[in-house]
FISEZA-991645 format. One record per residue (C-alpha): residue number from 1; residue in three letters; x, z, y. Coordinates in pm, 1 decimal. Example, Ala and Ser with C-alpha at 12.3 -4.5 7.8 and 13.67 -1.06 7.14 Angstrom:
<recs>
{nr:1 rest:ALA c1:1230.0 c3:780.0 c2:-450.0} .
{nr:2 rest:SER c1:1367.0 c3:714.0 c2:-106.0} .
</recs>
This chain:
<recs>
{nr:1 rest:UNK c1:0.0 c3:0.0 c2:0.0} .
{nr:2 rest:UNK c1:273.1 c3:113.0 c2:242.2} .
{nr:3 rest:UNK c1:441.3 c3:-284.1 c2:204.4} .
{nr:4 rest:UNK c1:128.0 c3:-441.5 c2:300.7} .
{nr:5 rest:UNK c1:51.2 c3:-235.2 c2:612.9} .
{nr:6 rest:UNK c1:401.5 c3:-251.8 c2:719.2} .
{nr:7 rest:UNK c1:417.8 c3:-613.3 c2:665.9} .
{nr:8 rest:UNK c1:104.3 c3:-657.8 c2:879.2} .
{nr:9 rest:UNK c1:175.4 c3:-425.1 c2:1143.0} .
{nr:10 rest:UNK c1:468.7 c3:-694.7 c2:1210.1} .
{nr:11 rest:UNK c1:266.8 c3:-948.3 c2:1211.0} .
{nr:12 rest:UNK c1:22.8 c3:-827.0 c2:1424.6} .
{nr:13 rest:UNK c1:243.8 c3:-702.9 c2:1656.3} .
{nr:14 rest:UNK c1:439.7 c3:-1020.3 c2:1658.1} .
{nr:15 rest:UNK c1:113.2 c3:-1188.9 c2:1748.4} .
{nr:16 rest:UNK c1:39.3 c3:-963.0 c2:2024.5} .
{nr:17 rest:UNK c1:393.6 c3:-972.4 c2:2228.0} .
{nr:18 rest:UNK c1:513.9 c3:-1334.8 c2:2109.4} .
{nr:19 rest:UNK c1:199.4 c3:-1590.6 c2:2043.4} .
{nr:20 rest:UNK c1:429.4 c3:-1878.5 c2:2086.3} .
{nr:21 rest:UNK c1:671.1 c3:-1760.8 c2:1844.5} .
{nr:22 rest:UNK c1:359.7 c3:-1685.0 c2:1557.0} .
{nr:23 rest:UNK c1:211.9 c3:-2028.9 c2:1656.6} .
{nr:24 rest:UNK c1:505.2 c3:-2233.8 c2:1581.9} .
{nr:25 rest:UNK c1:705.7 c3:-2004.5 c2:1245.3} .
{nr:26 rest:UNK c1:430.5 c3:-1814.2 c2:1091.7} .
{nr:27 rest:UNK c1:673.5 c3:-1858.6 c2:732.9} .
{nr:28 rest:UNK c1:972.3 c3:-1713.2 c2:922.3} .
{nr:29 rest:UNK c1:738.5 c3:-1417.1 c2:1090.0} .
{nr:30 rest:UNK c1:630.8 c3:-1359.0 c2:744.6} .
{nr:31 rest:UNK c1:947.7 c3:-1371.2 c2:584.7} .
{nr:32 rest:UNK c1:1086.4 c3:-1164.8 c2:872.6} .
{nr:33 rest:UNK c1:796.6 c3:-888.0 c2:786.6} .
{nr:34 rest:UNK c1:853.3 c3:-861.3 c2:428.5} .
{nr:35 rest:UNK c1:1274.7 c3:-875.4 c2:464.9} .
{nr:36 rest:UNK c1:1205.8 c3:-582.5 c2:758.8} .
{nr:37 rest:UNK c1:972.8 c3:-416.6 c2:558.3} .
{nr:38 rest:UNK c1:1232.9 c3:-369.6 c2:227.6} .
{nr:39 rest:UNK c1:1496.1 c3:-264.9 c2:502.0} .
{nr:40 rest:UNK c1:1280.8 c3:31.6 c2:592.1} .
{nr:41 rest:UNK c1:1148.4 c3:120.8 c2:237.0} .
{nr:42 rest:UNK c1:1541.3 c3:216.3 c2:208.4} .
{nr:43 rest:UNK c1:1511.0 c3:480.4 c2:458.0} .
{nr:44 rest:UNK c1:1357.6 c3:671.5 c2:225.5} .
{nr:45 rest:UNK c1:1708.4 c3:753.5 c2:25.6} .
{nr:46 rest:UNK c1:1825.3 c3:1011.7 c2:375.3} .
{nr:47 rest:UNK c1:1598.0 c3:1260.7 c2:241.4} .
{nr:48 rest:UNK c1:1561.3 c3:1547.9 c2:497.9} .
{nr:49 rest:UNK c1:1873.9 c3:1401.5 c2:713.2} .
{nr:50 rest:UNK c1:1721.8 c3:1361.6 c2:1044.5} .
{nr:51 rest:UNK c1:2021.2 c3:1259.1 c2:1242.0} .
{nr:52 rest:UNK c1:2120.7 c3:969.2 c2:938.1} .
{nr:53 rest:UNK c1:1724.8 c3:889.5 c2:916.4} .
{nr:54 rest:UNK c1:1683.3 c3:840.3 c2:1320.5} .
{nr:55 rest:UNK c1:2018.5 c3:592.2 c2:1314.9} .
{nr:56 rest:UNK c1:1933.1 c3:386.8 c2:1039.1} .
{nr:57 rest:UNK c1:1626.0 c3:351.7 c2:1231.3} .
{nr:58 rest:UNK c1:1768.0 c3:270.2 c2:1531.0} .
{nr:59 rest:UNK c1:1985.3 c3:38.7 c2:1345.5} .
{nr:60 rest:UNK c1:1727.0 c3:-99.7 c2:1134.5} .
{nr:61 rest:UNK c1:1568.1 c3:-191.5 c2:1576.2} .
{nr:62 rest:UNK c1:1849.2 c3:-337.7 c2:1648.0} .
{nr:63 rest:UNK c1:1848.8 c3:-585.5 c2:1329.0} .
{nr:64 rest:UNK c1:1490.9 c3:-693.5 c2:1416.0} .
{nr:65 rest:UNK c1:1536.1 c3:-741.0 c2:1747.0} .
{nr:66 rest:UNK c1:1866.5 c3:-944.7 c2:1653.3} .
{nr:67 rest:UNK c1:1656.7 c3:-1108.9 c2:1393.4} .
{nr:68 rest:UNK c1:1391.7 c3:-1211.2 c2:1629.5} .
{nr:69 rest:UNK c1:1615.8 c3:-1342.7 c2:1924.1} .
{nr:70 rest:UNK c1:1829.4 c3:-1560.5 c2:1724.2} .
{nr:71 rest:UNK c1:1653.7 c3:-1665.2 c2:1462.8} .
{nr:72 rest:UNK c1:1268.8 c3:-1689.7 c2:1564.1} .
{nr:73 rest:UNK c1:1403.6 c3:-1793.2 c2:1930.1} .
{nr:74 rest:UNK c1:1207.5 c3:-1455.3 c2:2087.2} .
{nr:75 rest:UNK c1:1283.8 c3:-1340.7 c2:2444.6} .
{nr:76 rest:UNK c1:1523.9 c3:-1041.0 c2:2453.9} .
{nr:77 rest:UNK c1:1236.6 c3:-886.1 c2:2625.5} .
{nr:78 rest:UNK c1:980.5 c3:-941.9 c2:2333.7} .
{nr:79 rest:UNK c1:1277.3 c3:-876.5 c2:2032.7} .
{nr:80 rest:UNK c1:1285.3 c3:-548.9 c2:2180.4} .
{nr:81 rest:UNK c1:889.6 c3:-495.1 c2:2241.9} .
{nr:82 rest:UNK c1:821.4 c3:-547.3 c2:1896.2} .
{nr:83 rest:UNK c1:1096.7 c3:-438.8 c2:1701.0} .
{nr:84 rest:UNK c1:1093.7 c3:-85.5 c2:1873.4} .
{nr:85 rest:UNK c1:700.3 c3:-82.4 c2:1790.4} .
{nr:86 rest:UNK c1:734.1 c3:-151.0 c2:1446.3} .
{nr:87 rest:UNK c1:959.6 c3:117.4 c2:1404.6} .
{nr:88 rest:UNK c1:761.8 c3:336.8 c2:1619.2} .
{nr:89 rest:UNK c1:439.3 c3:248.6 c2:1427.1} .
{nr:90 rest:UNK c1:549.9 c3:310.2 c2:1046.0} .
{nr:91 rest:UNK c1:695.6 c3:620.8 c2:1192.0} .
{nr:92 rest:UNK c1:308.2 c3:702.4 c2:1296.9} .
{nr:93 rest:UNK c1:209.7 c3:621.2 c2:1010.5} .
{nr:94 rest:UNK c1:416.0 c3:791.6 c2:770.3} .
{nr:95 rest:UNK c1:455.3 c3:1092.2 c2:997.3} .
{nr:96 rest:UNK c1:29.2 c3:1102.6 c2:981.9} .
{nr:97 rest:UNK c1:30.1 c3:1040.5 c2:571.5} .
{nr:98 rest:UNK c1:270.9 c3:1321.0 c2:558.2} .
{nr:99 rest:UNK c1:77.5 c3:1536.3 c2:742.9} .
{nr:100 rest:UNK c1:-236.9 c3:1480.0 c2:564.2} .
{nr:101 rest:UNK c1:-84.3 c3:1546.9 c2:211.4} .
{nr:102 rest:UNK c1:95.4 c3:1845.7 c2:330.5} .
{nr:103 rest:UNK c1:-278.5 c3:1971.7 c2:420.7} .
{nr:104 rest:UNK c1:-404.0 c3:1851.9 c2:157.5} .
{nr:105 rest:UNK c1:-187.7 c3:2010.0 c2:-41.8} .
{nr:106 rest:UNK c1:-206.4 c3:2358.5 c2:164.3} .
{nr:107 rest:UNK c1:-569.4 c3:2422.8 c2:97.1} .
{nr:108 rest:UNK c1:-551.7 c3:2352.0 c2:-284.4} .
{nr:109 rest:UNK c1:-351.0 c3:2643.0 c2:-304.3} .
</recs>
């Protein structure tokens, strides 16, 4: 579940800050998605290292936003825009599933 809502939160963001971009290389936005998506599964391996988890994130921003410029031909401007929202969003999002499992999990007990 988590690959497919990362994947689309790309893709959706991608359409929001860069139209022309998603207009002309949905394939490479796609591929870009799924290749970013992996990439941040892997964060998962820093276990309760904050400091290593928030630079491999920042890292993992400055990839995409590499990834976008040169190769989808984005704006420095928009590479930026939507590879620090990605990141931002699955952070939300796994910050909010955490959340609800740990209370979940709290008043089973």
């Amino acid at each position: 579940m988590g690959l497919a809502v990362s994947a689309a939160a790309f893709y959706i963001l991608t359409s929001i800050f860069a139209r022309e971009i998603l207009n002309s290389s949905k394939w490479k936005v796609v591929t870009l998605a799924f290749v970013l998506t992996f990439l941040l599964m892997e964060s998962n391996d820093f276990g309760q290292s904050i400091p290593a988890l928030a630079i491999y994130l920042a890292l993992l921003v400055g990839v995409a936003a590499l990834a976008l410029r040169y190769w989808l031909k984005a704006t420095w401007r928009q590479s930026l825009k939507i590879a620090g929202s990605y990141v931002g969003v699955n952070l939300a999002y796994s910050l909010t599933l955490g959340i609800i499992a740990y209370v979940a999990g709290s008043k089973g007990a």
